[in-house]
Every structure is written in structure tokens, then in C-alpha cells.
C-alpha positions in Angstrom: -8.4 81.3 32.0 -5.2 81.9 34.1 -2.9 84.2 32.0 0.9 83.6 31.6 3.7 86.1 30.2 3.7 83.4 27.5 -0.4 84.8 26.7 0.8 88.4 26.1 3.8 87.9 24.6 2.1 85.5 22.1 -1.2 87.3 21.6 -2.1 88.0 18.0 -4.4 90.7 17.2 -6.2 91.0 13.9 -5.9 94.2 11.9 -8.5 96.6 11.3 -9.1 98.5 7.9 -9.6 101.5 7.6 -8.9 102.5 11.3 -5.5 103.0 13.2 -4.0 100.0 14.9 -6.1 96.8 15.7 -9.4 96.2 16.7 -10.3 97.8 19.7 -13.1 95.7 21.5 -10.3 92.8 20.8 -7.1 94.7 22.8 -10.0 95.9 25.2 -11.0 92.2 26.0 -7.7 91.4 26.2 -6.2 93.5 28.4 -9.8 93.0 30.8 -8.3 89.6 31.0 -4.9 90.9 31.8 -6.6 92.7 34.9 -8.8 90.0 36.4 -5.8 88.3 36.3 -3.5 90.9 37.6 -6.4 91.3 40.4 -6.0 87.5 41.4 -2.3 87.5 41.5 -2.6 91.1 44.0 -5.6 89.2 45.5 -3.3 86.4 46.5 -0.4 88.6 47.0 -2.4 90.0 49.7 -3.6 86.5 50.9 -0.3 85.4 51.2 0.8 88.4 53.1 -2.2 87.8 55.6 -1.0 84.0 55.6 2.4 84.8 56.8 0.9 87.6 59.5 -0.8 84.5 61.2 2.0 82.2 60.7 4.4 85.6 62.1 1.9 86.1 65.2 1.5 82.1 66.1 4.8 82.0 65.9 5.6 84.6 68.6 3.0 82.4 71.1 5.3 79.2 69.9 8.4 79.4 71.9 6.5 80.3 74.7 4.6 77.1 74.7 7.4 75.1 73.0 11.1 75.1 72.3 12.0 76.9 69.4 12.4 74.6 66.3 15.1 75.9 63.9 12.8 75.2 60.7 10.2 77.5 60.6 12.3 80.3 59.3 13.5 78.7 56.1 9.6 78.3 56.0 8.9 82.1 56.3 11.3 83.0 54.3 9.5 80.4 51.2 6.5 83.0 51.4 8.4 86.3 51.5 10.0 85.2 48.6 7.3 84.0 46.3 5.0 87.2 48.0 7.7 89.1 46.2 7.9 86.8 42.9 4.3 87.5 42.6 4.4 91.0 42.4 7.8 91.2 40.0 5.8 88.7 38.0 2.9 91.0 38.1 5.1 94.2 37.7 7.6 92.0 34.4 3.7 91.1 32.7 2.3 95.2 32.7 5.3 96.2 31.5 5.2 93.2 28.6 1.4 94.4 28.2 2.6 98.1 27.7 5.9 97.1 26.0 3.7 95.1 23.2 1.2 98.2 23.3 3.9 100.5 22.5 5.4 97.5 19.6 1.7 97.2 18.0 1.1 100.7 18.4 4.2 101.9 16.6 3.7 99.5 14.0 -0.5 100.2 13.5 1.0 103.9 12.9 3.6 102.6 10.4 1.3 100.5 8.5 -1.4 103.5 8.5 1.8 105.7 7.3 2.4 103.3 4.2 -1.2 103.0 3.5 -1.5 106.8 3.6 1.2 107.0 1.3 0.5 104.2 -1.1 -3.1 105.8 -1.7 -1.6 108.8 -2.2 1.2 107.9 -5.0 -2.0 105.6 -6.1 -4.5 108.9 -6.2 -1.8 111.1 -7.9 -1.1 108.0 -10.6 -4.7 107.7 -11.5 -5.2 111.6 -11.4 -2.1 111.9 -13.7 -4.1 109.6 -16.1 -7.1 110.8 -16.0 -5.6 114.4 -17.4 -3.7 112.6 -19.7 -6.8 110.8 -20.6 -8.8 113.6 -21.0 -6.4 115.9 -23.8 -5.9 112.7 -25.8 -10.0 112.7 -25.6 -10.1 116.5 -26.3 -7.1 116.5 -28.9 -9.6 113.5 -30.6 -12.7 115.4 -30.3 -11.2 119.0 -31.7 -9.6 116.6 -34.5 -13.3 116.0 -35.2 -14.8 118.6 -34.7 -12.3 120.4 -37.5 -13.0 117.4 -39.8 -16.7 117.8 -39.4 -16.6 121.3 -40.0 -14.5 121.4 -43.1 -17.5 118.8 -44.2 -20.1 121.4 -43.3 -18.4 124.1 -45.4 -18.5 121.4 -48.6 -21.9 120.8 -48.4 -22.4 124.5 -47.7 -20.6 124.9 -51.1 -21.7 122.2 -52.7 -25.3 123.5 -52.1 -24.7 127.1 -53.2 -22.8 125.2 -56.4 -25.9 123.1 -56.9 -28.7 125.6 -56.2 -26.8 128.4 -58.8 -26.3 125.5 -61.8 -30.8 124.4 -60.5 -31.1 128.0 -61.0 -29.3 129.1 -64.5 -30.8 125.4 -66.6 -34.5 126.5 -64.7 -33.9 130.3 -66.1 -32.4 128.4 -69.4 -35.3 126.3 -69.9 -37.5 129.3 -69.2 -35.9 131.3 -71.8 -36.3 128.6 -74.3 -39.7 127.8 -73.5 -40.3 132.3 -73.9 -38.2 132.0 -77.3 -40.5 128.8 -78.9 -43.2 130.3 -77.3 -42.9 133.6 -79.3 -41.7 131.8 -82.4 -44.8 129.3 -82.8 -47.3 132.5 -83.5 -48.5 132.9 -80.0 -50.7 129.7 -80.2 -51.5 129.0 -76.8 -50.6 125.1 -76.4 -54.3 124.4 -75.1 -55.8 125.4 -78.5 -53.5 122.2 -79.9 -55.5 119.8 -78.4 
């Protein structure tokens, strides 16, 4: 594909996550593209200058043979000149290609700053409310933990309460049973039946 300022200039690359800048293979592939066809344009630079060497050289054996025609150096000059476009074309499209490294590079480390940053104001909100999470959750549970307590205590009461009351009717009823008992004449009850 021949390659024009226009290309580079114009050349989108997509953004990577996670890593800096773009994705490399794709800036890789594209600037291997920007050398084969940087090696053309030298490749032809170099034709053109071989080109003109002939022309120069069967020139010089020219007026020998003929008379000298006034047009041919308009015509040498054409070459010199687009010989020297090429390479200023060549020269203006590296420093484009490094021009829009240094642009996408600069703004891959921007974008990485902001990310950097947003995570970090992100990790410290969600850190903040975790903690403040976490008292309201122990606040709850010693609320609770109180509340079940003070109802362990009443049941510890209310069984002391329960088992002294059980205990003086049982030692009641045994004293009654000791007092009718002694009353009745010692009869044992199994001699009533």
C-alpha cells in the first residue's frame, strides 16, 4: 500500500487497557509499513540519482557528437529537484511519524495518569466505606451483644427466682405431708388399702 503524510497523520490507533499507550503489535505494523515505504522512496531516491549519472555521463559524449541543445538542462535540473523532494518528503513523514509518537505517547501517559488517579480516589472512596461500614456493623453487633446479655442475666435470675420458690412449696409440701403424717397415728398409707 503506498503510504502518504495523509496515512500517518490520519492513523488511528486503538487503546489498550490495562497497559500504557496503544497496542503495540498495531504501532509496530504500522510503522513496518512506514519503513518499507521509506525504503522505496530511498530506493528510488537512489535510482533517480543513478538515472541522472547516466543522463550526466551521455551527456558529456553529446556535444561531442552533436551540437549542444539548450534543453537538456531544464531537464536535469527536473530530477535534482524531485531527487531532493523525495528525500524532504521522506525526512517531513519521520519527523510526522515521531511527532505523532511523541503526541500519542504523551497523551497514553496522561490517560494512564488519570486512570491511576481515578482508581485511586475510587480505592480510597470504597476503603472509606468499608470502615464506615464495618463500625456501624460493630456498633450493631455490641448493641446486641449488650441486649442479649442483659437477657441472659434475666433468665439467670429468673431461674434462681424459680428454682428457690420449686424449692420452699417442695420443702412446704414436705413439711405438711411430715405434720399429717405424724398427726394420723403413724398409719402407714399402705395399710389403708
Amino acid at each position: 500500500m503506498p503510504l502518504s503524510p495523509d496515512d500517518v497523520v490520519t492513523k488511528q490507533f486503538q487503546h489498550v487497557r490495562f497497559k500504557e499507550g496503544f497496542d503495540p503489535d498495531e504501532v509496530d505494523d504500522f510503522l513496518d509499513e512506514i519503513v518499507v515505504e521509506w525504503r522505496k522512496a530511498l530506493a528510488e531516491n537512489e535510482e533517480l540519482k543513478a538515472k541522472l549519472a547516466a543522463y550526466e555521463s551521455g551527456e558529456a559524449a553529446a556535444p561531442v557528437q552533436a551540437a549542444p541543445a539548450p534543453a537538456p538542462a531544464p531537464v536535469v535540473a527536473a530530477p535534482a529537484v524531485s531527487t531532493a523532494d523525495g528525500a524532504t518528503q521522506s525526512a517531513s513523514i519521520i519527523e510526522l511519524a515521531q511527532r505523532l509518537h511523541d503526541e500519542h505517547v504523551a497523551e497514553g501517559k496522561s490517560q494512564r495518569d488519570k486512570l491511576i488517579a481515578d482508581a485511586r480516589s475510587q480505592a480510597a472512596a470504597i476503603v472509606s466505606d468499608a470502615e464506615a461500614r464495618g463500625r456501624d456493623e460493630i456498633a450493631r453487633l455490641e448493641k446486641e451483644r449488650g441486649a442479649l446479655e442483659g437477657r441472659i442475666a434475666e433468665l439467670q435470675k429468673f431461674e434462681s427466682d424459680y428454682r428457690s420458690q420449686l424449692r420452699s412449696y417442695i420443702e412446704g409440701k414436705l413439711r405438711d405431708l411430715e405434720t399429717t403424717g405424724t398427726s394420723s397415728g403413724a398409719t402407714p398409707v399402705s395399710a389403708g388399702l
